[in-house]
C-alpha positions in Angstrom: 0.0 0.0 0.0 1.2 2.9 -0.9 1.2 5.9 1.6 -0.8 9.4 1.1 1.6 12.4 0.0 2.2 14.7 3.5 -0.1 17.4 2.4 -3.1 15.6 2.0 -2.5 13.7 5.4 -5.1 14.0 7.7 -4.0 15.9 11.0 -3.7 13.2 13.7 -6.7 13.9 16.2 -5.3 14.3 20.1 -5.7 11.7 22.2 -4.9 12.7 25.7 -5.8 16.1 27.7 -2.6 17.3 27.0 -2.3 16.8 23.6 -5.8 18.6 23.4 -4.9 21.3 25.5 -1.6 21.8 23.0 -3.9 21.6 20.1 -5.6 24.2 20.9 -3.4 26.9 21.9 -1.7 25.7 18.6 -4.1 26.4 16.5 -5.7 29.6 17.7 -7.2 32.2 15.2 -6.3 35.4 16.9 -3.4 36.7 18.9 -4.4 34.4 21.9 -7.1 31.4 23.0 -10.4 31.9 24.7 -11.4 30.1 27.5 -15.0 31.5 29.0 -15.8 29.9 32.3 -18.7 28.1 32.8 -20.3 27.0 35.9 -21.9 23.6 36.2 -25.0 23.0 37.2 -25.8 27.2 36.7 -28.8 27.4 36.8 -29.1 24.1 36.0 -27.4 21.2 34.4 -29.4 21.2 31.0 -28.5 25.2 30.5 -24.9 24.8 31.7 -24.5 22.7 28.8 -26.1 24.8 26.6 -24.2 27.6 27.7 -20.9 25.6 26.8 -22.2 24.7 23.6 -22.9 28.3 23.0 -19.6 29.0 23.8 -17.8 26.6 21.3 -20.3 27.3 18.3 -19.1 31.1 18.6 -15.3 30.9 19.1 -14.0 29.4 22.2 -10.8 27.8 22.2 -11.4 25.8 24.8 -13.6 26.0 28.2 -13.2 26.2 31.7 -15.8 23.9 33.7 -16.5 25.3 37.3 -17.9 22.8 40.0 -19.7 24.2 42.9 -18.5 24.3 46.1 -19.8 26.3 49.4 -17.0 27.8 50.0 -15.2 28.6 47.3 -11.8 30.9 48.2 -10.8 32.4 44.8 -14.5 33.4 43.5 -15.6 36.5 43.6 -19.5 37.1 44.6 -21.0 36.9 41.2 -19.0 33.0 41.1 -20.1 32.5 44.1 -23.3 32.8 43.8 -23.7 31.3 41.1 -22.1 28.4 42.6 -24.4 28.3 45.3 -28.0 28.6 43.1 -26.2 25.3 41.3 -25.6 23.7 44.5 -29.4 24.4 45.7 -30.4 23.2 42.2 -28.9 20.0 42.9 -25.5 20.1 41.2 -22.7 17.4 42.0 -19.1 16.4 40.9 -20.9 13.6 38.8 -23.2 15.9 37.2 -20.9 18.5 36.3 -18.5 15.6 35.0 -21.4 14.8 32.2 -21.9 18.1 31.4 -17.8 18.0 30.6 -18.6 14.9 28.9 -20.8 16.6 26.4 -19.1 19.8 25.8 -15.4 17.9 25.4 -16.7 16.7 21.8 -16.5 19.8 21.0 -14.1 21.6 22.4 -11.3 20.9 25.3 -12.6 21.3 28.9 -10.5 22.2 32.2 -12.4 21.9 35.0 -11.8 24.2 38.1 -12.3 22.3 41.5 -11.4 23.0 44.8 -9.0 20.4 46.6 -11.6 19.1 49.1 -13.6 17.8 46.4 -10.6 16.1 45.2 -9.6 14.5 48.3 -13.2 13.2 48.7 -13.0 11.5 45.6 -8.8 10.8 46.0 -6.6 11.9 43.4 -5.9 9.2 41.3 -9.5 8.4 40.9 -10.5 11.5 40.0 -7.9 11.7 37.7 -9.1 8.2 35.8 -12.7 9.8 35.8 -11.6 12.5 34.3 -9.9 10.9 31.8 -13.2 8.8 31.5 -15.0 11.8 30.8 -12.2 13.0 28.5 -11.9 16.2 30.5 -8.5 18.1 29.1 -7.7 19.7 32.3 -7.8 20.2 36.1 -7.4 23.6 38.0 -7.2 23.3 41.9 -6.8 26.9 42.8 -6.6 26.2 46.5 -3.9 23.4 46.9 -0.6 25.4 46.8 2.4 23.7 45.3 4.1 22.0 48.3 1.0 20.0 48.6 0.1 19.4 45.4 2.6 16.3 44.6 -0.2 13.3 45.1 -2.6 14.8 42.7 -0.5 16.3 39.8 1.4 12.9 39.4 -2.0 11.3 39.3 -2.9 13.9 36.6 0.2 12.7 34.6 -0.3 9.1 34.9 -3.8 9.9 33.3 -2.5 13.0 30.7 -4.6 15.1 32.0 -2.9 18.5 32.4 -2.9 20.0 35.6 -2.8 23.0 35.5 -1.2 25.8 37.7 -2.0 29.4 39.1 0.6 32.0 39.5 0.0 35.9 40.9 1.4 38.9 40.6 2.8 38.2 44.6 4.6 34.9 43.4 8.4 35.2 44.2 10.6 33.9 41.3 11.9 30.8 42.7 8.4 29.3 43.6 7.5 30.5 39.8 10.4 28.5 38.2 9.2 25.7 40.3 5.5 26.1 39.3 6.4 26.4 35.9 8.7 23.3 35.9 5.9 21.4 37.4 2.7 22.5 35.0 1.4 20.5 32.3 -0.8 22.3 29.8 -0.7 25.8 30.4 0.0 28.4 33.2 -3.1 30.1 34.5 -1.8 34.0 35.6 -3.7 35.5 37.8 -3.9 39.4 36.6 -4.4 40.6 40.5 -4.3 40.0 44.3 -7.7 38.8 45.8 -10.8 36.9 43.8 -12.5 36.5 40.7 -14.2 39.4 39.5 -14.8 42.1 36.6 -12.4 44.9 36.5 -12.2 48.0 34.9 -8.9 48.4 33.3 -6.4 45.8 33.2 -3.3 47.0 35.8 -0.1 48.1 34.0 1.9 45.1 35.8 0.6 42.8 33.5 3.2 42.8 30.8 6.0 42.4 33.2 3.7 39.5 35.4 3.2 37.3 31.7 6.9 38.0 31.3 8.2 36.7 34.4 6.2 34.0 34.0 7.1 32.9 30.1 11.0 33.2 30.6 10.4 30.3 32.9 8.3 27.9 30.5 7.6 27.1 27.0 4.0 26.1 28.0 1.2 28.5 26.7 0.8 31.5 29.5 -3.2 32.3 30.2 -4.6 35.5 32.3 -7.7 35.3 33.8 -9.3 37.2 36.8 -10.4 40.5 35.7 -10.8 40.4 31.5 -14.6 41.5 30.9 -14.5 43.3 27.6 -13.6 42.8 24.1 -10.9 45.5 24.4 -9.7 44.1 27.7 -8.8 40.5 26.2 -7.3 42.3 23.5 -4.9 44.5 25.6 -4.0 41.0 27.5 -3.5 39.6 24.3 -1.0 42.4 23.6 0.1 42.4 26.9 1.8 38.6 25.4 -1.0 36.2 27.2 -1.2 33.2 25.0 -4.8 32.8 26.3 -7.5 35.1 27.5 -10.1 33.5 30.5 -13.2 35.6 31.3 -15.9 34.6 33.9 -17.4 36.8 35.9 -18.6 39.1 33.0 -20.4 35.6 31.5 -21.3 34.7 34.2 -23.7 38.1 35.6 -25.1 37.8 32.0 -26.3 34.5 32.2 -27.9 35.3 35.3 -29.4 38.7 34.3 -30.4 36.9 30.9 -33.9 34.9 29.9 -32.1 33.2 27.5 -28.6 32.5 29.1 -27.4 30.6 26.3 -28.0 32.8 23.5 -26.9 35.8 25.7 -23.9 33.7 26.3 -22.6 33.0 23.1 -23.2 36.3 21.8 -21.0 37.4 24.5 -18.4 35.1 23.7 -18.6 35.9 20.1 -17.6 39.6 20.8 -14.5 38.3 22.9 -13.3 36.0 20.0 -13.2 39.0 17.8 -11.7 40.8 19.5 -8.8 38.6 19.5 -8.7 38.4 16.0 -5.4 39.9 14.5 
């Protein structure tokens, strides 16, 4: 059998988290990836989904999955409330893991869970379930690095990227060893404190994405903050490889009657604004 010219072979498809996480920062259409955040179970399962479908169908590079939790350290009140109307509605790990499930045909999920929801399940079998679920990713903002050893090597024995914060307060030695540790990209938190919309991105940005891409050739996201169009632009400028927004999705889809398409339209505006 003769074998197809290079050009006309078929791009091989990912098969790991990691792989899928690379894929998509790789191939990008603007100046950096979007990853809007959406919170499981808000306000219900059924919509969540339909919100990440919304999101993929109008340029997200990939999505971050949220599971609720009651006391969540890093969210900001719009986040957190959210978080609690899904936990009143019913949510659970499991659910939000189907959700994840759906959406990761489409396009790559990293799901953002706090470490006691971990430990309940044990790292190495959430890991496998994630992989089960062919979730990309796993952000645990509140298990700092020295702790983190169990569950990131359970990540790796699954390829599933887990993935790291960094802030503007992180000295330089615990960022080289963050960045030698991380697996799929580097989430860079723009400020000091929780999630929430901002008005202006601060001029310490450049230098913070800096710091942190001297240290790693893994793609360098900023999240925490980015509400607008122009905003994700100027991080994009600012020499983010990927652009995470939340809390401005996250107040529409509660303000909206029809989350979704309120949602998407939103997200639509973001992904143009990346474009070069």
């Amino acid at each position: 059998m003769t074998s197809r010219p290079a050009r006309d072979r078929v791009p091989a498809v990912p098969k790991t988290g990691t792989d899928r996480i690379a894929a998509a920062f790789a191939l990008r259409r603007g100046r950096a990836a979007l990853m809007p955040y959406v919170m499981g179970g808000y306000p219900d399962l059924e919509t969540s989904l339909a919100i990440g479908e919304a999101y993929a169908a109008n340029g997200a590079d990939l999505v971050e999955l949220g599971v609720p939790y009651s006391d969540p350290l890093a969210d900001g009140p719009v986040i957190h409330a959210a978080g609690t109307a899904a936990l009143k509605a019913g949510a659970t790990l499991d659910g939000v893991l189907e959700v994840g499930t759906a959406l990761a045909r489409r396009v790559p999920v990293v799901l953002m869970c706090y470490v006691n929801l971990v430990l309940a399940r044990g790292a190495r079998a959430l890991a496998t379930r994630l992989a089960e679920a062919q979730i990309s990713g796993l952000i645990v903002p509140d298990l700092p690095l020295h702790e983190a050893g169990e569950v990131r090597a359970a990540c790796n024995a699954s390829a599933i990227a887990f993935v790291p914060l960094v802030a503007p307060t992180t000295p330089d030695d615990r960022l080289s060893a963050i960045a030698e540790a991380a697996r799929g990209f580097i989430y860079v938190v723009s400020v000091v404190g929780t999630t929430g919309e901002r008005a202006a991105l601060g001029d310490h940005v450049a230098g913070l994405l800096a710091r942190v891409k001297e240290r790693t050739e893994l793609p360098v996201a900023l999240g925490f903050g980015i509400s607008t169009p122009e905003q994700a632009a100027a991080a994009a400028d600012a020499g983010a490889d990927g652009v995470i927004v939340a809390s401005r999705l996250i107040r529409a889809v509660s303000e909206a009657e029809d989350p979704a398409t309120v949602a998407g339209e939103l997200v639509a505006d973001l992904a143009a604004g990346l474009i070069r």
